[in-house]
C-alpha positions, 0 to 999 in steps of 0.5 A: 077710227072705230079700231083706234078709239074704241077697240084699242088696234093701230091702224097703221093702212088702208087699201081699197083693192087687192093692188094697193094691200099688196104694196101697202103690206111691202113697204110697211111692217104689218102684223093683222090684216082685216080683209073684206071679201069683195075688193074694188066690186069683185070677190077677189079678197080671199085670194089677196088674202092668200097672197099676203099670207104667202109674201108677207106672212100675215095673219087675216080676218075676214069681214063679209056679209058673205055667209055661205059654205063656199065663202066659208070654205075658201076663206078657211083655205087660206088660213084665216085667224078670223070671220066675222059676219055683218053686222057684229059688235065692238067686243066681237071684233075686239075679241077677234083682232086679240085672238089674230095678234096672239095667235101670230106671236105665238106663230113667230117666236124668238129663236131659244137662247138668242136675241134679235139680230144676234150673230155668232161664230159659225161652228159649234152649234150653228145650223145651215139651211141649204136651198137648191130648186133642181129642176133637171140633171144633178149638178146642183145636188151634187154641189150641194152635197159636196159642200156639205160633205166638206163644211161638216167635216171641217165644223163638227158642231155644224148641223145642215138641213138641205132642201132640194127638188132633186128626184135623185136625191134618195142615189146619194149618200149623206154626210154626217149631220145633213138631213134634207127635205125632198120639195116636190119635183118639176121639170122645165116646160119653157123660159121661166115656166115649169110643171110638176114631175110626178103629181096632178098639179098646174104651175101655179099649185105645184109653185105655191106647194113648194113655196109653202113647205120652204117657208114652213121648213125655214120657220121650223128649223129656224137656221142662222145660215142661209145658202140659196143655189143658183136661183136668187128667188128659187123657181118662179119666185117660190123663195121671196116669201121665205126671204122675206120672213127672215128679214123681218123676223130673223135679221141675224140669219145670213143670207147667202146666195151661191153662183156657177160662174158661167149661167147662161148668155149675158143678154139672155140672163140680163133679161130674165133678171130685169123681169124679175127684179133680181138686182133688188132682190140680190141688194135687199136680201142677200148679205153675201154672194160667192161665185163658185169659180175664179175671175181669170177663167170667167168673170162673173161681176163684169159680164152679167153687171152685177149692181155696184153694192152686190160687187163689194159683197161678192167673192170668188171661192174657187171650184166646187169639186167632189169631197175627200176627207183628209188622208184620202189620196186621189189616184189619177188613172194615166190616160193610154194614149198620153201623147195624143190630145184628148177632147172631153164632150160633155153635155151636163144635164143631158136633156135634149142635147144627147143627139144635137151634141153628142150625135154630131160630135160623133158623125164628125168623127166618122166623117172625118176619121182619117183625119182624127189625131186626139181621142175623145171622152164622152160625158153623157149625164144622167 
């Protein structure tokens, strides 16, 4: 009542725990959070705070009896656009609550030239963002990169920034108008659970580092394509707030989300997109999804049930293969033994398979060589 009446703020929801501002700020358009320290008996609102600043991009003040250079210090972390200390006055609130409402305008500013929900022609003009987590081995980069080698060859006028956590991305060269933001590495520890690479960081920093320079990077670049590689949230959800983002502040950048046909075992992929909620993700937040691959080989829609909207939204796009530019001939190297069958043994990425994989594949050979009547290609990964 106080900030509808007397100070000139909507309220448009109130929370008692961090639980219900969380859910409250999902299905509501906010713009200000005011935000106690001590939620439901517990210190727990500077890290909902933080959490709505992640998710939702939120701009919080703080309202505490809280004084001390640790609280100040923890809410100052989390970016707070205000503090204010009991008890305070009606212009001091009201000159707060101006300051945090300018300053998230000014935080979210129309892209130049355009209007809300604009769309336009891809080509001249057009920036792309393209999202790739890479956690290990370089299949994804290189998809990346091949695509980008071929959409700016074919728009000259379109300009691509890739975001990737490939720690090998510095091996390859770059087309022409693609530069990239290099996301701090990780390496994957178990089902869904990853650690960073190189830096001192747990999962939870090293997860809120990337989502945060993704968001940040998005924000500034301002692209109108999206392609997101593989992983509809990214790692450990590390997208959802940059999703998010662009629903409320850029409807008209589209949003792709880019699938190898073959990801892993039905039930095992059915699985890790109930837990995390995928289907609505995909529904909510992707406009279109490609499938890099063809239905008659693997039929990706059918055999991981994609939800019935998604599958009006899907198409099959074909192989990704390595860019040559027009009049580049490809020369095939005849293999010199033609008439015997030939058997590639490749084990992708490399981690861990070399010795169960390749080491068998070999140890049958040797057994039973007498036998042997084709000769085999080896690929080993990087």
């Amino acid at each position: 009542r106080l900030l509808r009446l007397d100070v000139g703020f909507a309220v448009s929801g109130v929370a008692a725990s961090a639980a219900e501002a969380l859910d409250s700020a999902r299905l509501t358009q906010r713009h200000v959070v005011l935000m106690v320290v001590r939620l439901a008996g517990e210190r727990v609102g500077i890290e909902a705070a933080r959490q709505l600043r992640a998710r939702h991009d939120l701009d919080v003040v703080f309202l505490t009896a809280y004084a001390d250079e640790e609280t100040v210090g923890r809410a100052q972390e989390v970016g707070a656009a205000g503090y204010l200390v009991k008890p305070f006055s009606k212009p001091q609130l009201r000159a707060t609550l101006s300051t945090a409402f300018a300053r998230h305008e000014r935080a979210v500013p129309p892209r130049r030239g355009s209007t809300p929900g604009e769309r336009r022609p891809f080509g001249e003009g057009t920036r792309m963002a393209i999202f790739s987590h890479d956690t290990l081995g370089l299949g994804h980069l290189q998809r990346n990169l091949n695509l980008a080698w071929a959409l700016t060859d074919r728009f000259p006028g379109l300009s691509v920034l890739l975001l990737t956590g490939s720690s090998a991305l510095h091996r390859y060269p770059l087309p022409p108008r693609v530069d990239t933001v290099k996301l701090p590495s990780v390496r994957k520890v178990d089902s869904e659970r990853y650690s960073a690479r190189s830096l001192h960081l747990g999962e939870g920093e090293v997860l809120r580092l990337r989502s945060n320079l993704t968001l940040r990077t998005i924000q500034g670049f301002d692209p109108h394509v999206l392609l997101v590689d593989h992983a509809p949230l990214g790692m450990g959800g590390e997208l959802r707030p940059t999703l998010e983002w662009l629903g409320r502040h850029r409807p008209g950048c589209t949003r792709i989300l880019g699938l190898r046909d073959v990801i892993d075992a039905p039930a095992a992929v059915a699985a890790s997109w109930t837990r995390q909620g995928i289907p609505q993700v995909l529904e909510e937040h992707y406009e279109h999804l490609v499938v890099y691959g063809a239905p008659r080989v693997y039929d990706t829609v059918q055999a991981y049930s994609l939800p019935e909207a998604v599958r009006a939204r899907t198409e099959y796009v074909g192989y990704v293969g390595r860019f040559r530019p027009a009049g580049d001939e490809h020369v095939t190297v005849p293999h010199p033994h033609a008439e015997r069958p030939l058997v590639v043994v490749t084990i992708g990425g490399g981690a861990g398979a070399g010795e169960e994989v390749l080491g068998g594949w070999l140890r049958m050979l040797r057994a039973h060589s007498a036998r042997v009547d084709f000769d085999s290609l080896l690929l080993t990964g990087p």
